[in-house]
VMD Tcl script that draws the C-alpha trace (Angstrom):
set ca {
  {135.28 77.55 60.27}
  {135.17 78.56 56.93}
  {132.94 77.01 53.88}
  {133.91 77.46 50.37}
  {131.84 76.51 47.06}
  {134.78 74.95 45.13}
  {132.04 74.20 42.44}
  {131.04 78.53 42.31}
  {134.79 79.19 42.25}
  {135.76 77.29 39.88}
  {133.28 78.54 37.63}
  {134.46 82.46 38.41}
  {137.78 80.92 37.22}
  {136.82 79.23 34.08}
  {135.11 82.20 33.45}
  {138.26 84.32 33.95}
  {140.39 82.31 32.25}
  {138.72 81.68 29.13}
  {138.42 85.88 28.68}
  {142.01 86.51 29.79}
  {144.91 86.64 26.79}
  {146.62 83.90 28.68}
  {144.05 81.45 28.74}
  {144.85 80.69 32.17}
  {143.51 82.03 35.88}
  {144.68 80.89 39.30}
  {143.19 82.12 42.79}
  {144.80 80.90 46.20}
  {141.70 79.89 48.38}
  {143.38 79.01 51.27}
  {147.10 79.58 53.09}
  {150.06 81.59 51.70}
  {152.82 82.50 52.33}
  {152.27 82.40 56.53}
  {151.29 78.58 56.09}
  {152.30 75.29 55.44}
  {149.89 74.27 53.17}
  {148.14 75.88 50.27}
  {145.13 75.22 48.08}
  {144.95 76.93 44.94}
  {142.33 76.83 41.93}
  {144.34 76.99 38.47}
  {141.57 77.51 35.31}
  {143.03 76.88 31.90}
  {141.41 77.14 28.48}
  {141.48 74.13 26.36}
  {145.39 74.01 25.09}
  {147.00 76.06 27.32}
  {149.54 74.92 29.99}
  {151.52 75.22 32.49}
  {155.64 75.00 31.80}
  {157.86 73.30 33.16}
  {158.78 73.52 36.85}
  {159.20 71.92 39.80}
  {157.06 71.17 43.18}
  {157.47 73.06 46.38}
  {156.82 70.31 48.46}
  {154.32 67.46 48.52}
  {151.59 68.32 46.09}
  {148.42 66.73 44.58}
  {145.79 67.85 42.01}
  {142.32 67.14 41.99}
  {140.37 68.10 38.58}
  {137.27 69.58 39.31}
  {136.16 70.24 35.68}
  {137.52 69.05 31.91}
  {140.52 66.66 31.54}
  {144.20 67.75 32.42}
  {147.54 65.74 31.43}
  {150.40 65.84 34.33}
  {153.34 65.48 32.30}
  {157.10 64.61 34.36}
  {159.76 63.54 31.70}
  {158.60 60.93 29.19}
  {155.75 59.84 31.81}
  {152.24 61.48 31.49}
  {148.90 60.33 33.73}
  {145.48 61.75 32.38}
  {143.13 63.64 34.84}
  {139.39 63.96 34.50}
  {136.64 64.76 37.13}
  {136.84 63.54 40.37}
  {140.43 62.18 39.97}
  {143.13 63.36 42.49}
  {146.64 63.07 40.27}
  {149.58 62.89 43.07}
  {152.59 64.81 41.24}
  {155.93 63.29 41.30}
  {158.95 64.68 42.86}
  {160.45 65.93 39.81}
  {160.37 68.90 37.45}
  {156.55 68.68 35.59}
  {153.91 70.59 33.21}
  {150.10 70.69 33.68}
  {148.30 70.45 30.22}
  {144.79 71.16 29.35}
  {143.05 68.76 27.08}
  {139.78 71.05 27.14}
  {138.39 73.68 29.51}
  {139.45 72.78 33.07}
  {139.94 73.79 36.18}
  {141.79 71.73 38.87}
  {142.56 72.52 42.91}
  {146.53 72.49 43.44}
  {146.97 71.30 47.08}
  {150.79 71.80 48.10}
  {152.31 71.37 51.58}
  {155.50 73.32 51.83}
  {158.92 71.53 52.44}
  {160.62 72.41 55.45}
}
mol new
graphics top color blue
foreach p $ca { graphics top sphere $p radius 0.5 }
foreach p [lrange $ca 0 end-1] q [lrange $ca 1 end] { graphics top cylinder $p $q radius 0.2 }
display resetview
């Protein structure tokens, strides 16, 4: 058993992010590589995003702090705290309306 403070982590991210020339920090806080699935915290400073690119498998995000867009094609669904965003099958971009942090959860395809 393990217990993590998603709430402490995500502000070590926000933190890291908002100093970092990217405007952008990620931290994998649990599986890899060995495992099927994989949670990972993604911080991004108000503006930045993520490009274009597609899912490894099955995926949600959950926003834990600021608002997000998911953008797939011409569709786009807004994120703010507490909502989990399922992301579509397709190639995508993660958008950052102000400071936020979100928890990627992806199961790997087989």
């Amino acid at each position: 058993m393990q217990k993590t403070s998603l709430t402490a982590l995500a502000r070590t991210e926000l933190e890291s992010a908002l100093a970092a020339s990217s405007g952008r920090s990620s931290r994998t806080i649990y599986g890899g590589h060995e495992h099927s699935l994989r949670q990972t915290l993604i911080a991004l400073k108000a503006g930045e995003r993520l490009s274009e690119h597609e899912s490894p498998g099955e995926a949600t995000i959950q926003v834990l702090v600021g608002r997000v867009r998911l953008v797939a094609g011409k569709n786009s669904w807004g994120g703010w705290i507490g909502d989990l965003l399922t992301i579509p099958d397709a190639t995508h971009s993660l958008e950052a309306d102000e400071d936020s942090v979100v928890l990627l959860t992806v199961v790997k395809s087989v």
